[in-house]
Backbone as ProteinMPNN parsed JSONL, in Angstrom:
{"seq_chain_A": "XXXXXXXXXXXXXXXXXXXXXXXXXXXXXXXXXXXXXXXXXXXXXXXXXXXXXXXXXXXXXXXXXXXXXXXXXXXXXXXXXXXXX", "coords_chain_A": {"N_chain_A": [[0.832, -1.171, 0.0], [0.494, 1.9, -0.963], [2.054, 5.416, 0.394], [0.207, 8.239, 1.155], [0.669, 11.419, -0.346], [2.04, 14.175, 0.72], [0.94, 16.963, 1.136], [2.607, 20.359, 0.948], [2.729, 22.897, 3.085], [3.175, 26.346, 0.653], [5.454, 28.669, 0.803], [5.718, 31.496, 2.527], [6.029, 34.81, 1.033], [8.722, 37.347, 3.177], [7.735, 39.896, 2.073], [5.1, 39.883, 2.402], [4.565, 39.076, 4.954], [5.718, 41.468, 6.067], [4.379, 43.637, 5.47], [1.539, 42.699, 6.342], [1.998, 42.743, 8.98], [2.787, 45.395, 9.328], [-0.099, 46.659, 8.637], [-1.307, 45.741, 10.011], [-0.676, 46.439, 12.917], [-0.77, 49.326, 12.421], [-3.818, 49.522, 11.611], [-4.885, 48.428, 14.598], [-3.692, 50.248, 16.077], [-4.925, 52.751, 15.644], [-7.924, 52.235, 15.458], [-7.905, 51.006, 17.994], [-6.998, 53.132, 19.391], [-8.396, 55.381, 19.073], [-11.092, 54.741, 20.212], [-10.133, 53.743, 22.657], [-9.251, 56.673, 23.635], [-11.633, 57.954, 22.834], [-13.0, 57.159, 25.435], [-11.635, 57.923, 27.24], [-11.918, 60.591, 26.877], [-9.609, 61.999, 25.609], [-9.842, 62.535, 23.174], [-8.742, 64.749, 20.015], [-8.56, 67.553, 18.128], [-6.963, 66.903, 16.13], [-6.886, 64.395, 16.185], [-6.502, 61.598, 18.269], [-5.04, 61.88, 21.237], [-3.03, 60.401, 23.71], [-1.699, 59.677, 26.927], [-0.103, 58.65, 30.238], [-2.348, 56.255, 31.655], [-4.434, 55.665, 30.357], [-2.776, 55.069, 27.597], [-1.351, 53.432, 28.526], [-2.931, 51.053, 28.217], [-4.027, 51.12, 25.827], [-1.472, 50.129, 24.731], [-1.729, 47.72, 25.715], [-3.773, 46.51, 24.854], [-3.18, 46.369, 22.182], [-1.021, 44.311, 22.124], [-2.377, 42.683, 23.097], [-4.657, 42.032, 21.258], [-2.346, 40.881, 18.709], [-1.766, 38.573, 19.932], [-4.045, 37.13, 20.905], [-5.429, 36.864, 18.513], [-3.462, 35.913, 16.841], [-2.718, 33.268, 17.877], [-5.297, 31.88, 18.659], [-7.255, 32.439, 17.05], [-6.628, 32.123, 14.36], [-5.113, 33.497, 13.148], [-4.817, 37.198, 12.0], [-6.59, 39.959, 11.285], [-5.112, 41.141, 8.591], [-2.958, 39.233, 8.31], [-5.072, 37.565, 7.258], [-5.701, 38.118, 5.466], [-3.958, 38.822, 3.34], [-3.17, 36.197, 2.619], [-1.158, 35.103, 4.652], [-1.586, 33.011, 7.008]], "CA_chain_A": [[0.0, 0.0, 0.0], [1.031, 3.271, -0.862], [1.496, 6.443, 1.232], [-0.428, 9.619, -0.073], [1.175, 12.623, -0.621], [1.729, 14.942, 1.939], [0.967, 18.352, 0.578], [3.609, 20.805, 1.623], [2.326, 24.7, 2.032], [3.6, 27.052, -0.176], [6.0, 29.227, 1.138], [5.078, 32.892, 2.071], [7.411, 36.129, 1.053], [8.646, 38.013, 3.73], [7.23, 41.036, 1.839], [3.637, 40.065, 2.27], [4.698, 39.278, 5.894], [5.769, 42.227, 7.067], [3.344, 44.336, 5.209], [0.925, 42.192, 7.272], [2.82, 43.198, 10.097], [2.162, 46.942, 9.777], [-0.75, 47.138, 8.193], [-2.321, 45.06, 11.225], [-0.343, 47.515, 13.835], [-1.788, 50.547, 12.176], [-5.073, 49.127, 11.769], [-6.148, 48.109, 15.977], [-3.159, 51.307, 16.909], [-5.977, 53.549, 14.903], [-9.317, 51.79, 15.801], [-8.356, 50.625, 19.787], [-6.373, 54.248, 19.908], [-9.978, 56.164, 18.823], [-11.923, 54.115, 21.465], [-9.556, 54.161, 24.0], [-9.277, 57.856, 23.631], [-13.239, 58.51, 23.043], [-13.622, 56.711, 26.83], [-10.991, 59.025, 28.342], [-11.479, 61.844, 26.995], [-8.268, 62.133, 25.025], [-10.054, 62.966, 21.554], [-8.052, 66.734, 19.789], [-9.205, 68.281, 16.589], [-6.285, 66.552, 15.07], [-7.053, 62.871, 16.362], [-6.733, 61.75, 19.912], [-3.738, 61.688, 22.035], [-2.517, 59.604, 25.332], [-1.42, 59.574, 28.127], [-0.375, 57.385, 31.566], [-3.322, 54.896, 31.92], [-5.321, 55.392, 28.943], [-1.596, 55.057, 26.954], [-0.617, 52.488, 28.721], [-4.295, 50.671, 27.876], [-3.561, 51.048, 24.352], [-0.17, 49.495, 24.214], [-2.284, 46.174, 26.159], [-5.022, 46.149, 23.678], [-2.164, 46.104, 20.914], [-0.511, 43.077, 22.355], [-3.511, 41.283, 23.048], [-4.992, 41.544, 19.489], [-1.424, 40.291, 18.107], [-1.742, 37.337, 20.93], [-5.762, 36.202, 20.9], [-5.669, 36.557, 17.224], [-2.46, 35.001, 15.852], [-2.82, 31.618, 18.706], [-6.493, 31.092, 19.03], [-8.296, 32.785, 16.135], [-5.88, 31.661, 13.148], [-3.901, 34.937, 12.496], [-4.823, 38.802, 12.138], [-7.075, 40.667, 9.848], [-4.344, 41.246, 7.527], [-2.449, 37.903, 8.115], [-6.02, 36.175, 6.578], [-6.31, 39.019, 3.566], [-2.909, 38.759, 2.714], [-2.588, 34.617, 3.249], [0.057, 34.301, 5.41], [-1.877, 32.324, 7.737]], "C_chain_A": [[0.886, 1.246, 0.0], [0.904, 4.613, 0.127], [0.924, 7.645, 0.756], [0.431, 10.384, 0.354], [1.216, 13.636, 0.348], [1.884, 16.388, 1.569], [1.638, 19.762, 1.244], [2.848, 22.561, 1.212], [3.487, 25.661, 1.511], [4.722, 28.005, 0.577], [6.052, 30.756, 1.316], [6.225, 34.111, 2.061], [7.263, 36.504, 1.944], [8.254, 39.267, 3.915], [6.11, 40.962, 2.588], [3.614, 39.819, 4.021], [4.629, 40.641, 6.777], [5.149, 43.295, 6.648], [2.025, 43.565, 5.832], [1.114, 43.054, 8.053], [2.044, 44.638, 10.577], [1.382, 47.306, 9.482], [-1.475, 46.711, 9.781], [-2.323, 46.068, 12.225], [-1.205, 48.722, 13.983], [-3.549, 50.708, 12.486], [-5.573, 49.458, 13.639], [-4.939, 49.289, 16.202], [-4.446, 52.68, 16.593], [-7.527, 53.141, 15.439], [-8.835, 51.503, 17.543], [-7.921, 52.364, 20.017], [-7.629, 55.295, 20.167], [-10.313, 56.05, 20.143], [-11.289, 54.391, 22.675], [-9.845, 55.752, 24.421], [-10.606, 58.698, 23.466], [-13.664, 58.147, 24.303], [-13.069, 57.559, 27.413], [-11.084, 60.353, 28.35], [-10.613, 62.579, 25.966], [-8.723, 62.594, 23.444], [-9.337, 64.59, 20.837], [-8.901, 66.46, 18.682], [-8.261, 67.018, 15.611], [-6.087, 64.94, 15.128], [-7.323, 62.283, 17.466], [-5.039, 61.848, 20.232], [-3.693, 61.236, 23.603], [-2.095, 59.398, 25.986], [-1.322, 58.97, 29.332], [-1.136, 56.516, 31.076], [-3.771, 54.692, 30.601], [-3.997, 55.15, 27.564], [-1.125, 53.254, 26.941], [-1.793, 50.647, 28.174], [-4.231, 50.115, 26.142], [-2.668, 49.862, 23.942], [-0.961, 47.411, 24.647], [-2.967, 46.051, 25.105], [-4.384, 45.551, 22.231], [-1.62, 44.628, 21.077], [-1.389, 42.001, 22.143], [-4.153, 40.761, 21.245], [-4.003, 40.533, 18.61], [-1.756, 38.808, 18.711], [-3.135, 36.932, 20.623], [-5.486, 35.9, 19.166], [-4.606, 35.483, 15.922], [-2.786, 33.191, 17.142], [-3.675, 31.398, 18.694], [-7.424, 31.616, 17.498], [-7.991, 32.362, 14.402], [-5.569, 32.496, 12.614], [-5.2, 36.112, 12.462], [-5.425, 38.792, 11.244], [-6.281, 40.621, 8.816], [-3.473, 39.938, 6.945], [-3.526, 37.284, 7.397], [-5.795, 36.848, 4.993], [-5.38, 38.541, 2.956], [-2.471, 36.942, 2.67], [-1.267, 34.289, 3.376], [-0.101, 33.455, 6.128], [-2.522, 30.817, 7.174]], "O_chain_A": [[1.785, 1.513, 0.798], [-0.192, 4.889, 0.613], [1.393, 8.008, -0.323], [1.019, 10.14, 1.407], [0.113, 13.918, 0.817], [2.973, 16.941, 1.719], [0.985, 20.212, 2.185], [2.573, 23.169, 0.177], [4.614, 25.645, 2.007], [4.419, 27.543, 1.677], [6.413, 31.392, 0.325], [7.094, 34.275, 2.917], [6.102, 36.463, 2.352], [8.223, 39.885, 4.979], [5.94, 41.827, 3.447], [2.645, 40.353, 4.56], [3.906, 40.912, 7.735], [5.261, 44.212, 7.462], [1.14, 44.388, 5.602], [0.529, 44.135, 7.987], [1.265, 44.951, 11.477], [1.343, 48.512, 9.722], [-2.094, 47.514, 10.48], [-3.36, 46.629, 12.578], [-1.942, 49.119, 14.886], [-4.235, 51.485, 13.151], [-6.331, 50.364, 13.988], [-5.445, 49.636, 17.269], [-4.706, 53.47, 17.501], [-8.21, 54.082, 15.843], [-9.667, 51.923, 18.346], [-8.588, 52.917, 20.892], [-7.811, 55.898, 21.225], [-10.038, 56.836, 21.049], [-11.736, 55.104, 23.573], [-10.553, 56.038, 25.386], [-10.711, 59.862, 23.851], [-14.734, 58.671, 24.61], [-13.746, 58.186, 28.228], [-10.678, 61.158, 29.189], [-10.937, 63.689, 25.544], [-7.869, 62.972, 22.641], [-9.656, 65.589, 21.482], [-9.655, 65.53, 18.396], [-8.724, 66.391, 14.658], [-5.356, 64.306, 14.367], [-8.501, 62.376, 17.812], [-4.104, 61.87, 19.432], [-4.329, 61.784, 24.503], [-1.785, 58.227, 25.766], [-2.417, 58.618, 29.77], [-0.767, 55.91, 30.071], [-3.525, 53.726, 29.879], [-4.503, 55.063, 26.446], [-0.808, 52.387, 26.127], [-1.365, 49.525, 27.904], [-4.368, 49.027, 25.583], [-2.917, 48.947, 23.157], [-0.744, 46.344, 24.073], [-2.52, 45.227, 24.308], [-4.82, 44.688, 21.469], [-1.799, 43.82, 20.166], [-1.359, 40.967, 21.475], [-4.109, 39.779, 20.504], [-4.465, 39.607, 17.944], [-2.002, 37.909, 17.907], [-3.099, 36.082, 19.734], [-5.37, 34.759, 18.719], [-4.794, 34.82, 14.902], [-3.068, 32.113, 16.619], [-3.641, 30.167, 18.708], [-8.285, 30.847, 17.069], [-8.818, 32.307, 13.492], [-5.676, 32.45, 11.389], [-6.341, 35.867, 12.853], [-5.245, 37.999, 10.32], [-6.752, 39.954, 7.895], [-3.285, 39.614, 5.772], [-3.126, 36.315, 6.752], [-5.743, 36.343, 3.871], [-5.635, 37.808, 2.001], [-1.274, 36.653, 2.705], [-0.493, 33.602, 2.709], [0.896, 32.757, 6.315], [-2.885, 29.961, 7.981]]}, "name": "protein", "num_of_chains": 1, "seq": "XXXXXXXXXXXXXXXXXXXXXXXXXXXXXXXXXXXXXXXXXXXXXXXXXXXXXXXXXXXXXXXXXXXXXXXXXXXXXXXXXXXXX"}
């Protein structure tokens, strides 16, 4: 009896990687940065801006997205568009 084929994936450029990378960053640093900054307060004319807690809030929210989404959810918004994942 023969063994089947064991289909090997493709190999992904490091381009499309690390344009992943920052598009993802930008992405939840832009959408959690808003939110964060529409709860505190922190909104200017010219975007929001942050500070101590609500700063430091941010930088968690950033991590976590990278973390829940690349180990349990099967990669990042951009990791699915771009198939790196």
């Amino acid at each position: 009896m023969s063994q089947p084929d064991i289909i090997q994936p493709k190999p992904v450029s490091t381009a499309r990687k690390v344009f992943a990378a920052i598009f993802d960053f930008l992405f939840i640093f832009i959408v959690a940065g808003y939110l964060v900054a529409r709860l505190t307060g922190g909104v200017t004319e010219e975007g929001f801006e942050l500070k101590g807690g609500p700063a430091f809030a941010l930088f968690g929210i950033v991590v976590l997205y990278f973390v829940v989404f690349s180990r349990f959810l099967g990669g990042t918004l951009f990791q699915r568009l771009f198939g790196v994942r």
